[in-house]
BALUM-821537 format. One record per residue (C-alpha): residue number from 0; residue in three letters; chain; x, y, z. Coordinates in steps of 0.25 Angstrom, whole numbers, plus 5000, padded with zeros to 4 digits. Layout:
BEGIN
[NUM "ALA" "A" [X Y Z]];
...
This chain:
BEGIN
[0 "UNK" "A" [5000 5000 5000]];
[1 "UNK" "A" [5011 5010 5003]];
[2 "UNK" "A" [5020 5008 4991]];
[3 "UNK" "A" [5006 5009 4982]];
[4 "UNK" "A" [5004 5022 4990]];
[5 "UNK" "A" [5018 5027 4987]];
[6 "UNK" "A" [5018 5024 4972]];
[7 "UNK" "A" [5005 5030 4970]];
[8 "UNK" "A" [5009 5043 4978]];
[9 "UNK" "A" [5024 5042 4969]];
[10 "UNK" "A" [5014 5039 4955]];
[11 "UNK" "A" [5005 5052 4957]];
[12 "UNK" "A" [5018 5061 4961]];
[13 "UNK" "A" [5025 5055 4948]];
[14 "UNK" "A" [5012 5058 4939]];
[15 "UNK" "A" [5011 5073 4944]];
[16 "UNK" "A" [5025 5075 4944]];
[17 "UNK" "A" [5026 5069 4930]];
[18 "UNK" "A" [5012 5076 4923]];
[19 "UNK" "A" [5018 5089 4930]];
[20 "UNK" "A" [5031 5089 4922]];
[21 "UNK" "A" [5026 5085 4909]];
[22 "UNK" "A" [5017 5097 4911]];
[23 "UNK" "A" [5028 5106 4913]];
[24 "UNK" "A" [5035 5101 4903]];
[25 "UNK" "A" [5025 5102 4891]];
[26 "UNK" "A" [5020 5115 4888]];
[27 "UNK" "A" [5004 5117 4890]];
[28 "UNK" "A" [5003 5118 4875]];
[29 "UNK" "A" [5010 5105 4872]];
[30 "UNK" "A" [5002 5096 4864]];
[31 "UNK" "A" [5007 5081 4871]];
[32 "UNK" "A" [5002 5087 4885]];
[33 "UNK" "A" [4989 5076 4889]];
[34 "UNK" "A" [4976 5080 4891]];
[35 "UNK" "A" [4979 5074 4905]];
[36 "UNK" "A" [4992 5083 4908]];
[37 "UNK" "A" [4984 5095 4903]];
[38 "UNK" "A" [4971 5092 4913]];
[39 "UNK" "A" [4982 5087 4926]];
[40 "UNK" "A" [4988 5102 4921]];
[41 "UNK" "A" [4973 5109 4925]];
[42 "UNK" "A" [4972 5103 4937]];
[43 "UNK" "A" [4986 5105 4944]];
[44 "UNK" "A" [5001 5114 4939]];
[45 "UNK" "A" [5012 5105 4935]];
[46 "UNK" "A" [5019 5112 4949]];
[47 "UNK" "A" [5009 5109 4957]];
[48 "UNK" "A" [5008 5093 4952]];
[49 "UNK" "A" [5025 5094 4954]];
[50 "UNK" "A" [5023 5098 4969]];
[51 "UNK" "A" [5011 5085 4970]];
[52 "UNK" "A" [5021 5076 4963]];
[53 "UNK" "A" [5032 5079 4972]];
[54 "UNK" "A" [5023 5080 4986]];
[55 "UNK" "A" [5019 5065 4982]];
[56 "UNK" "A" [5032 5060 4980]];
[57 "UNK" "A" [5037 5065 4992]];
[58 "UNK" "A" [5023 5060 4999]];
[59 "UNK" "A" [5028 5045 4994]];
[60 "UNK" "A" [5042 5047 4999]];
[61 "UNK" "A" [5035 5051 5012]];
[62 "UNK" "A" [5027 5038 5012]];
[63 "UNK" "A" [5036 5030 5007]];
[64 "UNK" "A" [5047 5035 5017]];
[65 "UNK" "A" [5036 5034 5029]];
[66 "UNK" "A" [5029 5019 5024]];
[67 "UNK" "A" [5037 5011 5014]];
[68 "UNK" "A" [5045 5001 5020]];
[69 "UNK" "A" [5059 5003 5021]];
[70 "UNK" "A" [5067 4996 5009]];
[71 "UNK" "A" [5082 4998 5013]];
[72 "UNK" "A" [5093 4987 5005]];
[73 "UNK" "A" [5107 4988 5007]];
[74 "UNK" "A" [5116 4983 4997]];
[75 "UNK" "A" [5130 4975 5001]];
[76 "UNK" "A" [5138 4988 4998]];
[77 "UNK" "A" [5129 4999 5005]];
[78 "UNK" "A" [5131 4997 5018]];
[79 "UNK" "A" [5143 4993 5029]];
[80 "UNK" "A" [5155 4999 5022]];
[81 "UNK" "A" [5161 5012 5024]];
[82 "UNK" "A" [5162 5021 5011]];
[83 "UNK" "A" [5176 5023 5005]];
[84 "UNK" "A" [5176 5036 4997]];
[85 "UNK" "A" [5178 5033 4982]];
[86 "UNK" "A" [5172 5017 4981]];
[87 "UNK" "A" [5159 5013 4980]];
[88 "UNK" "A" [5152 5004 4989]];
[89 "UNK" "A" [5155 4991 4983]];
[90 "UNK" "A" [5170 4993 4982]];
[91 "UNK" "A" [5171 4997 4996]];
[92 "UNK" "A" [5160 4985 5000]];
[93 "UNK" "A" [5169 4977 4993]];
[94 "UNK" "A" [5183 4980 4999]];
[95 "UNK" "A" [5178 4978 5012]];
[96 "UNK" "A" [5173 4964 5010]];
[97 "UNK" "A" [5187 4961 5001]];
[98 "UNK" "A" [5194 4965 5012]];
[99 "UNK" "A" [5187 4961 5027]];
[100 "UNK" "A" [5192 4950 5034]];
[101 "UNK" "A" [5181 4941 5039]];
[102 "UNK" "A" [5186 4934 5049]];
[103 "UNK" "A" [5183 4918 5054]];
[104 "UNK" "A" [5168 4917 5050]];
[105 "UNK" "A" [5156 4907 5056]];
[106 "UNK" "A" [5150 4901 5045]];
[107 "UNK" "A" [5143 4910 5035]];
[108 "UNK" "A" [5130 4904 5032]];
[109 "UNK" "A" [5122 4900 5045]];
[110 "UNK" "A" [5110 4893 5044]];
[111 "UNK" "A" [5096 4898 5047]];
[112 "UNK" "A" [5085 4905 5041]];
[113 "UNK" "A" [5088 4918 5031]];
[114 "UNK" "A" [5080 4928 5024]];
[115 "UNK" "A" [5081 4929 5010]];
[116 "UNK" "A" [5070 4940 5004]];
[117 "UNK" "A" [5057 4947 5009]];
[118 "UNK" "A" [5046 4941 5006]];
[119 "UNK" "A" [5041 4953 4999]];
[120 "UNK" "A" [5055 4952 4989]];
[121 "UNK" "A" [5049 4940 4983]];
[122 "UNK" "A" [5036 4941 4977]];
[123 "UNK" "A" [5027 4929 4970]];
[124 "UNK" "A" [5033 4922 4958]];
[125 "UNK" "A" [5047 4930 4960]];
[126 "UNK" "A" [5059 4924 4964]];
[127 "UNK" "A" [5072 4930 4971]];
[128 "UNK" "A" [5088 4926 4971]];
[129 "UNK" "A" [5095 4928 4983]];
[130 "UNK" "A" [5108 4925 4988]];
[131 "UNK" "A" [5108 4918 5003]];
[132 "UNK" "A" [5122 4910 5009]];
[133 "UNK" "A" [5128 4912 4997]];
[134 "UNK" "A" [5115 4904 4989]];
[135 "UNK" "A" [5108 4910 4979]];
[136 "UNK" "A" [5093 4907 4982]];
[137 "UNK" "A" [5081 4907 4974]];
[138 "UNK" "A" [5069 4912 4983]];
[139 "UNK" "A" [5055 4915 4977]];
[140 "UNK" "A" [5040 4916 4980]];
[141 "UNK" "A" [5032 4904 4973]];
[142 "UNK" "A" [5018 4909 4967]];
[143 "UNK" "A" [5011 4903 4981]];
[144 "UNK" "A" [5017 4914 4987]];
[145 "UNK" "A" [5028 4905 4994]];
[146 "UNK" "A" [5043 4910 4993]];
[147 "UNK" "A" [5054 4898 4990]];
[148 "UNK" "A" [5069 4899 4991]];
[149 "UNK" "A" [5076 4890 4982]];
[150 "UNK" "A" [5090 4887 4977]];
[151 "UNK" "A" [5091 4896 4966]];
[152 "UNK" "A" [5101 4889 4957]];
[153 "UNK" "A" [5093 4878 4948]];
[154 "UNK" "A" [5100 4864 4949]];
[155 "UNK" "A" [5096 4861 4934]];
[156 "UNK" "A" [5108 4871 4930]];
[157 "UNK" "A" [5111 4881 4942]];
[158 "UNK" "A" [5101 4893 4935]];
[159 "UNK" "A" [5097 4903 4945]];
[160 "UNK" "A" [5081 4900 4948]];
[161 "UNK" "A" [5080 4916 4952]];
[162 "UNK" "A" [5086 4922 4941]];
[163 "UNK" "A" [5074 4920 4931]];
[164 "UNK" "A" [5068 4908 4939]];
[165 "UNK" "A" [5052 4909 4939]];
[166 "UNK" "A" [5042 4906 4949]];
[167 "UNK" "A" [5032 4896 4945]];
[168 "UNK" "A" [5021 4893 4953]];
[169 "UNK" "A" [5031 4889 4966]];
[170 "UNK" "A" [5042 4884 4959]];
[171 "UNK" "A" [5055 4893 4953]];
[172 "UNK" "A" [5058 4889 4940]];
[173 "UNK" "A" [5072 4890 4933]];
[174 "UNK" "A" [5073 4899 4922]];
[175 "UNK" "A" [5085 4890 4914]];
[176 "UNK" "A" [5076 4878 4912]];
[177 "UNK" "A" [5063 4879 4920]];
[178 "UNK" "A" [5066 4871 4930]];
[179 "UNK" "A" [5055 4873 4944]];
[180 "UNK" "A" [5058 4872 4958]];
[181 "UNK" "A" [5048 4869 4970]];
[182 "UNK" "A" [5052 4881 4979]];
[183 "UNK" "A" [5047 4871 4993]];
[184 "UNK" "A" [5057 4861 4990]];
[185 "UNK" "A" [5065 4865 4974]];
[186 "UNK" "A" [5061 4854 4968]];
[187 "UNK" "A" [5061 4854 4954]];
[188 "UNK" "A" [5047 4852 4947]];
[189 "UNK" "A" [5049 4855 4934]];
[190 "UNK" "A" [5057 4855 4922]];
[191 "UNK" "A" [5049 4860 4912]];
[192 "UNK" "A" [5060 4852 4900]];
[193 "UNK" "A" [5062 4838 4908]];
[194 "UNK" "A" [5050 4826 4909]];
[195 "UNK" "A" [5055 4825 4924]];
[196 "UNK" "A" [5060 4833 4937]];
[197 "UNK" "A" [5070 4825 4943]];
[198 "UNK" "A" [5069 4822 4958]];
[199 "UNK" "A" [5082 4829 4963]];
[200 "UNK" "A" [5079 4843 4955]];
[201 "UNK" "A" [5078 4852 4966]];
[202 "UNK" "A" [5084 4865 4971]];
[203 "UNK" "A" [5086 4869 4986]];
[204 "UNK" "A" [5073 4875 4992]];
[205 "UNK" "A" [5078 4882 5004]];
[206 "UNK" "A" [5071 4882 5017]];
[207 "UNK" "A" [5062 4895 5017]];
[208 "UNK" "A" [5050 4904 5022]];
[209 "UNK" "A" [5044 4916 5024]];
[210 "UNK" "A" [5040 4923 5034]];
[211 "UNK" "A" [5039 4939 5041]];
[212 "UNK" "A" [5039 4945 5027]];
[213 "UNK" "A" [5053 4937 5023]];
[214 "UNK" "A" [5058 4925 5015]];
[215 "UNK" "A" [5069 4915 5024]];
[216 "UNK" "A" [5076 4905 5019]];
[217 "UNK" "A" [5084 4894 5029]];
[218 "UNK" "A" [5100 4891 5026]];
[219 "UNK" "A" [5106 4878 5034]];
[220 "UNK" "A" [5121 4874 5028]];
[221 "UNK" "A" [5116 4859 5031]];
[222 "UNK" "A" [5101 4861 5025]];
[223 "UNK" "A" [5094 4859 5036]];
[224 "UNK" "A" [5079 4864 5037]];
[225 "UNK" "A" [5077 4876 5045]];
[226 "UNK" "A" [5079 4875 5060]];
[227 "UNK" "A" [5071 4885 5063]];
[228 "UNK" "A" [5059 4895 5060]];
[229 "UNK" "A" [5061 4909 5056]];
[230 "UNK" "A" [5050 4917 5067]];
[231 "UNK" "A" [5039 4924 5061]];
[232 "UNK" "A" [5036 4938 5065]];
[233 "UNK" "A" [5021 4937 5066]];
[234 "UNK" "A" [5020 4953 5066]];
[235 "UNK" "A" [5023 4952 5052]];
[236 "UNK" "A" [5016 4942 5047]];
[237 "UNK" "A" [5002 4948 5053]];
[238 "UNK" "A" [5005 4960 5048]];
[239 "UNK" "A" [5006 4967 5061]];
[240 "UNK" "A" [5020 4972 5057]];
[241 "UNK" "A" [5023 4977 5042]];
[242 "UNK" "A" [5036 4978 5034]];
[243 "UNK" "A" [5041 4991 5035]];
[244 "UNK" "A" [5055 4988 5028]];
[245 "UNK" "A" [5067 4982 5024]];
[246 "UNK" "A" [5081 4982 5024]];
[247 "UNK" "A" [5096 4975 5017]];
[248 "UNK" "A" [5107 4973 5020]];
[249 "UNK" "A" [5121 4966 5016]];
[250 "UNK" "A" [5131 4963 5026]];
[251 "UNK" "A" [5146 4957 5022]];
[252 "UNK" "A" [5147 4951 5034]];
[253 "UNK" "A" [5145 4936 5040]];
[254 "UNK" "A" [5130 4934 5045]];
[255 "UNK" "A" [5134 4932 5058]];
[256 "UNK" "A" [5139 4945 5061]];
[257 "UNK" "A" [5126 4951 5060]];
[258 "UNK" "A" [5118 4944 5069]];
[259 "UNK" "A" [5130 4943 5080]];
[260 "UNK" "A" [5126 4959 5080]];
[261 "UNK" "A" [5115 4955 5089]];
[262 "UNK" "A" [5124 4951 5099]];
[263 "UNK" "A" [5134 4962 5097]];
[264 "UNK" "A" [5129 4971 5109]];
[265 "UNK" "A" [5140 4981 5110]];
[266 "UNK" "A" [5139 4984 5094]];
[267 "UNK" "A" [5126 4990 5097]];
[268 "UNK" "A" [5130 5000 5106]];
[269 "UNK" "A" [5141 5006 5098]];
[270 "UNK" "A" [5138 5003 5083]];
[271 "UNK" "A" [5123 5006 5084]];
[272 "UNK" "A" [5122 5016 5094]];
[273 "UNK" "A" [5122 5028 5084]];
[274 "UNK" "A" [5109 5032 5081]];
[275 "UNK" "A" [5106 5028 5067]];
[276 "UNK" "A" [5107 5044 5062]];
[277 "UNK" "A" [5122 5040 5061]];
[278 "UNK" "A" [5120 5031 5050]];
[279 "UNK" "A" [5126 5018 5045]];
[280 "UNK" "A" [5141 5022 5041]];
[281 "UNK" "A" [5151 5019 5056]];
[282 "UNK" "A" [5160 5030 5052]];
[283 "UNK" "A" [5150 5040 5056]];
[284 "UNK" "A" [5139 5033 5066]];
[285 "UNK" "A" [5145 5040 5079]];
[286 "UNK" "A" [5145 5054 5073]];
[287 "UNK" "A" [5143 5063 5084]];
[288 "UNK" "A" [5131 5069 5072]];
[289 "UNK" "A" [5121 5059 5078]];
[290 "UNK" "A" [5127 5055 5092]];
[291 "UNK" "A" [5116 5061 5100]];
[292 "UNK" "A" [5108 5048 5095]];
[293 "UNK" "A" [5112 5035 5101]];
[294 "UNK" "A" [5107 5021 5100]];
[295 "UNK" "A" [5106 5012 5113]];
[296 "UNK" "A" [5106 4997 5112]];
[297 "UNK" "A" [5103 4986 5123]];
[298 "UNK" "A" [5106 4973 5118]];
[299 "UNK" "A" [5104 4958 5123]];
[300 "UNK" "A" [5106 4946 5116]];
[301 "UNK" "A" [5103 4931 5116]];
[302 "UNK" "A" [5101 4918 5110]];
[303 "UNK" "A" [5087 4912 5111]];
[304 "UNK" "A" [5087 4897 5119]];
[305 "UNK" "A" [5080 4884 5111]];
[306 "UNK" "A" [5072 4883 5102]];
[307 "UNK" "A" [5076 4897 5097]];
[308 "UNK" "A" [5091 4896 5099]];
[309 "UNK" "A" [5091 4900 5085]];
[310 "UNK" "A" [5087 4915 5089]];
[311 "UNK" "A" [5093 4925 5097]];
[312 "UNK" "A" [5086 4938 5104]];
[313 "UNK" "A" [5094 4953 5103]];
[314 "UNK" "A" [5087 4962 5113]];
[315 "UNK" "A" [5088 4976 5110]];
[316 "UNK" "A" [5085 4988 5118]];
[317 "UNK" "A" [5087 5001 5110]];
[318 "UNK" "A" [5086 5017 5113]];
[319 "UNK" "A" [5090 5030 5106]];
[320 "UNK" "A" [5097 5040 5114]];
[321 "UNK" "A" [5095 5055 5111]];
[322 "UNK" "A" [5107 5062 5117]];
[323 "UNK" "A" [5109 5050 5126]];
[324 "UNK" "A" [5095 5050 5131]];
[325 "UNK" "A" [5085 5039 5128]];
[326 "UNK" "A" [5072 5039 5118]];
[327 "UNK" "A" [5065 5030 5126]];
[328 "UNK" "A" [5053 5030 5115]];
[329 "UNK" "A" [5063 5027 5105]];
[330 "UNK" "A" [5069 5013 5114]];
[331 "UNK" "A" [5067 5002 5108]];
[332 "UNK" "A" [5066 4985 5110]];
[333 "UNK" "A" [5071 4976 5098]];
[334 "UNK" "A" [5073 4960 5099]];
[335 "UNK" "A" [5081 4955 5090]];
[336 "UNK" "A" [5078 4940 5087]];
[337 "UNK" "A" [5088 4932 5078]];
[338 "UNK" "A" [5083 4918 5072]];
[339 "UNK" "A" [5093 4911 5067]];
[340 "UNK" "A" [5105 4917 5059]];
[341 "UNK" "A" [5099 4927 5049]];
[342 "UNK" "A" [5085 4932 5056]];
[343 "UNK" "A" [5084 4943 5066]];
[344 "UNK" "A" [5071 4948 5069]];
[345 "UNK" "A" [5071 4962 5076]];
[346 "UNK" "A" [5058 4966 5085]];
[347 "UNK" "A" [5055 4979 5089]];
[348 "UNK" "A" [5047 4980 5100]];
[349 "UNK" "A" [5050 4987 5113]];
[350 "UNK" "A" [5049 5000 5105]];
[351 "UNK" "A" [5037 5012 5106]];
[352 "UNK" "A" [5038 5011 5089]];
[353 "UNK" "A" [5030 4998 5087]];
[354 "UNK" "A" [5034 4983 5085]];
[355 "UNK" "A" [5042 4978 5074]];
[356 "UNK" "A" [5052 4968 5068]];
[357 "UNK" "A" [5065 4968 5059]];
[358 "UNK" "A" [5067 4957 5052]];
[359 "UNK" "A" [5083 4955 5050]];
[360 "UNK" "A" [5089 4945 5042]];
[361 "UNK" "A" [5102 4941 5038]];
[362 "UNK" "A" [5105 4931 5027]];
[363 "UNK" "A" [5119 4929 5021]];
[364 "UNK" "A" [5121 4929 5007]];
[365 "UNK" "A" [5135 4926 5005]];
[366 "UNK" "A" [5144 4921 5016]];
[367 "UNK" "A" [5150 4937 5021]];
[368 "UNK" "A" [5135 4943 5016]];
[369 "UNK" "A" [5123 4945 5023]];
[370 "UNK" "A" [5109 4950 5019]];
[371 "UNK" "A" [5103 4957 5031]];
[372 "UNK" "A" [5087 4962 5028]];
[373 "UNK" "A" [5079 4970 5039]];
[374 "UNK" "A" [5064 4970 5038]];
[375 "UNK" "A" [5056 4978 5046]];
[376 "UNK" "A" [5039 4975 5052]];
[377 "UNK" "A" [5034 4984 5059]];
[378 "UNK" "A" [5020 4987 5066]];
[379 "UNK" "A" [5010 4992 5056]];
[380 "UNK" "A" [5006 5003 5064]];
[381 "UNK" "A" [5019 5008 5066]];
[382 "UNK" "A" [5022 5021 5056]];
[383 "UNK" "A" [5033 5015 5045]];
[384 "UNK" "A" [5043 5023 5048]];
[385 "UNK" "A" [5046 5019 5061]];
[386 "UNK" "A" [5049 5005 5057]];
[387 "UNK" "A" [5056 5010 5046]];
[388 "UNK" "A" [5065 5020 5054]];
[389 "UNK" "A" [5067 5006 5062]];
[390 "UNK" "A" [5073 4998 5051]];
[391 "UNK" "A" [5082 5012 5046]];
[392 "UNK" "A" [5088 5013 5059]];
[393 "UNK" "A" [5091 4996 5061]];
[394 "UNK" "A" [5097 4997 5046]];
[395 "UNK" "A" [5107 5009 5050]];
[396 "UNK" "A" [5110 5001 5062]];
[397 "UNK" "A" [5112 4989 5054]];
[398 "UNK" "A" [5121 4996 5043]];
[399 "UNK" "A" [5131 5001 5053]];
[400 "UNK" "A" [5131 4983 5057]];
[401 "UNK" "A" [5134 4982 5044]];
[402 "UNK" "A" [5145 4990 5042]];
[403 "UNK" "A" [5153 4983 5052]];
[404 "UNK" "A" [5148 4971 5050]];
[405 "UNK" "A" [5155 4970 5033]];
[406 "UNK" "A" [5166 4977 5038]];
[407 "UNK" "A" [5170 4966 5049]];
[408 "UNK" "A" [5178 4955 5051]];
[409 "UNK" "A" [5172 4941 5059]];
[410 "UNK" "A" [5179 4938 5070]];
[411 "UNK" "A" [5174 4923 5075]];
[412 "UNK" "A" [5182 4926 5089]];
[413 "UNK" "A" [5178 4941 5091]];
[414 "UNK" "A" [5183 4948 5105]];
[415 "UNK" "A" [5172 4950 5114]];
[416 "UNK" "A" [5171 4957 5126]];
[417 "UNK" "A" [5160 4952 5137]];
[418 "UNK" "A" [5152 4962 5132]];
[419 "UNK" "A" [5150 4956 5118]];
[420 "UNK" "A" [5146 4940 5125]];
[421 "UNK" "A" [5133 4941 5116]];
[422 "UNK" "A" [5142 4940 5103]];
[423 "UNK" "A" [5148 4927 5107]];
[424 "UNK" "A" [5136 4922 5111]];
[425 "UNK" "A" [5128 4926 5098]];
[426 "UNK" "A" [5139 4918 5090]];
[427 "UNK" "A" [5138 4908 5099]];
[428 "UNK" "A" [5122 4909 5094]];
[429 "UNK" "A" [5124 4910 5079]];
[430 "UNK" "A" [5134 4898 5078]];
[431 "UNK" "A" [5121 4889 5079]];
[432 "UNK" "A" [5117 4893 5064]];
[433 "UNK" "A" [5131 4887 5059]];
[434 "UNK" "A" [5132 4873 5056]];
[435 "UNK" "A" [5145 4863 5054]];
[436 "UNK" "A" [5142 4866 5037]];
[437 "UNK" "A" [5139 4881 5039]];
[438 "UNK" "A" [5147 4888 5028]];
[439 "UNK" "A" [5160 4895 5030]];
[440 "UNK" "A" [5169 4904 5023]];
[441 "UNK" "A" [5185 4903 5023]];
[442 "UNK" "A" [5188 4914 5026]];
[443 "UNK" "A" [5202 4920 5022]];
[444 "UNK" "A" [5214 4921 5030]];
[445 "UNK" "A" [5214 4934 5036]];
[446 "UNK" "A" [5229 4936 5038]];
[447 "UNK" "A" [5242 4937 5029]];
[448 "UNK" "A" [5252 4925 5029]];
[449 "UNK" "A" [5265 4931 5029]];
């Protein structure tokens, strides 16, 4: 309803704008000016329709700045490097990765359940190629209405089945030969030159579902089925909390390193303590400019016993300082919940703005790079921009994470102090997604024989 809103206001302010330059541009007398540009000229000056235009283009902005969800992707270059004056993005992207050491790393794939679309990405009859642990997946919405998630390379002759692959009916056909596959288990049905399907044609159907406005996908290095659920957020399938926005991100860094952030209480306090008017960019975050603004954090974390020892809990206790005084009206309660490896969901609740969930995910694409989505439901009776302000604030936040995060090194045997005991136990925590085949990297020697 809202973007049919906004492209009818942008329409109108286009058609006025438009008839009132053609009538400036062609003189009263000219021959090719309509009947209809002529009458529109009786009614209303081209100035005064220029002014209309313009006021209903900036009416749209308005709306679409105050009720459209919030669309924010990131690109691997964008964010978490520090500008060199002269090079572009890339280059500079680049040179850091050529150049980092990496350090002894765990395993990079761990098993568990990732995201790999939104379930609005991937409409009926469409189908989508995407790059999870290094796999290139095939993942498509069957003309049911059900979303599968095959292997996308055709055993037949290794074509890509989502590059020029079609939907028919529930199965993805190949566009080489023709070939269909059974998104629930690939199996091949059809061959549309051979009398018979041989028993063993199949492709890989990966273990899948959808739920909270998402598609998941489960990855165990051994193949075994999933071991858990992922939770449904109830609020969001009731509609009682609606999508107010998105955002992506990539990370060169390994997977674990993200998560471990939970535990990491002391980066809080120094890292994330500017208010978010400092930006993104670590060279300039404690700029005296915005030092009257300070964030506060309080922080606990902890594992959750059996059944759920799969899940752990981050309490969080914020509050802004004004000139060192607390905004109580502006404190607020999140509980971070992590299922498994890759899924984090972030509850706000404790807070005078409302109820609401951020849905963060983190799914690795290649073994040093990972994809990171945040999508936000909010309470329907909530004005938009307040959840929108939300997930601004959270992706600054996170920014300055990444940052650090693709410029450091792992270091398997870090040097704690007691104060940073939650660390040790959180990789204690996340050890328990590895398994004896997990795959590794080797990594390079990091020193010079001499």
């Amino acid at each position: 309803m809202e973007s049919l809103v906004l492209r009818s206001v942008t329409a109108v302010a286009v058609l006025l704008i438009g008839t009132a330059a053609a009538a400036l541009l062609l003189p009263a007398s000219d021959s090719q000016q309509s009947l209809f540009l002529r009458s529109i000229l009786l009614i209303a000056s081209p100035y005064a329709m220029v002014t209309t235009g313009l006021v209903l283009l900036g009416l749209g902005w308005l709306v679409r700045l105050v009720l459209a969800p919030v669309e924010l992707i990131r690109h691997p270059d964008d964010v978490g490097y520090i500008p060199i004056p002269g090079r572009s993005r890339a280059d500079v992207a680049n040179e850091v990765r050529r150049r980092r050491k990496k350090g002894d790393l765990p395993p990079v794939y761990p098993n568990g359940w990732f995201r790999v679309l939104d379930s609005h990405q991937v409409q009926k009859g469409e189908v989508k190629n995407i790059t999870i642990m290094g796999e290139q997946l095939a993942v498509y919405r069957g003309q049911d209405g059900q979303s599968y998630v095959l292997d996308a390379y055709c055993p037949h002759l290794g074509a890509n089945l989502a590059v020029g692959g079609r939907v028919v009916n529930n199965c993805l056909e190949c566009p080489f030969h023709g070939w269909r596959f059974r998104g629930e288990d690939g199996k091949c049905i059809a061959i549309p030159y051979a009398e018979k399907v041989p028993e063993f044609a199949k492709i890989k159907a990966w273990p899948s579902c959808e739920l909270n406005g998402l598609i998941y996908v489960w990855y165990h290095c051994d193949g075994i089925d999933p071991m858990w659920n992922v939770p449904e957020v109830e609020e969001i399938t009731t509609k009682k909390w609606v999508y107010r926005g998105h955002t992506e991100h990539y990370v060169n860094a390994h997977i674990e390193e993200i998560p471990e952030n939970a535990a990491d209480i002391a980066h809080l306090g120094h890292l994330h303590s500017p208010g978010i008017m400092s930006g993104t960019d670590l060279r300039y975050t404690f700029n005296k400019t915005w030092d009257f603004v300070k964030h506060s954090w309080k922080v606990d974390w902890k594992p959750e016993p059996e059944p759920n020892k799969h899940c752990s809990q981050m309490f969080l206790k914020h509050a802004l300082l004004l000139f060192g005084k607390n905004c109580p009206m502006l404190n607020m309660g999140v509980i971070a919940r992590q299922v498994g490896p890759g899924l984090v969901y972030l509850i706000f609740d404790e807070t005078c703005f409302g109820r609401g969930v951020i849905l963060h995910s983190v799914t690795p694409v290649e073994p040093l790079l990972q994809h990171v989505s945040h999508s936000i439901y909010y309470q329907a009776n909530i004005p938009a921009f307040i959840p929108k302000y939300m997930l601004r604030a959270e992706c600054i936040q996170f920014e300055r994470d990444v940052t650090v995060w693709n410029n450091k090194k792992y270091v398997s045997k870090p040097l704690l102090v007691k104060e940073d005991s939650a660390i040790q136990r959180h990789r204690r925590w996340f050890s328990q997604f590895y398994s004896e085949n997990s795959p590794k990297i080797d990594t390079p020697k990091e020193s010079l024989d001499w």
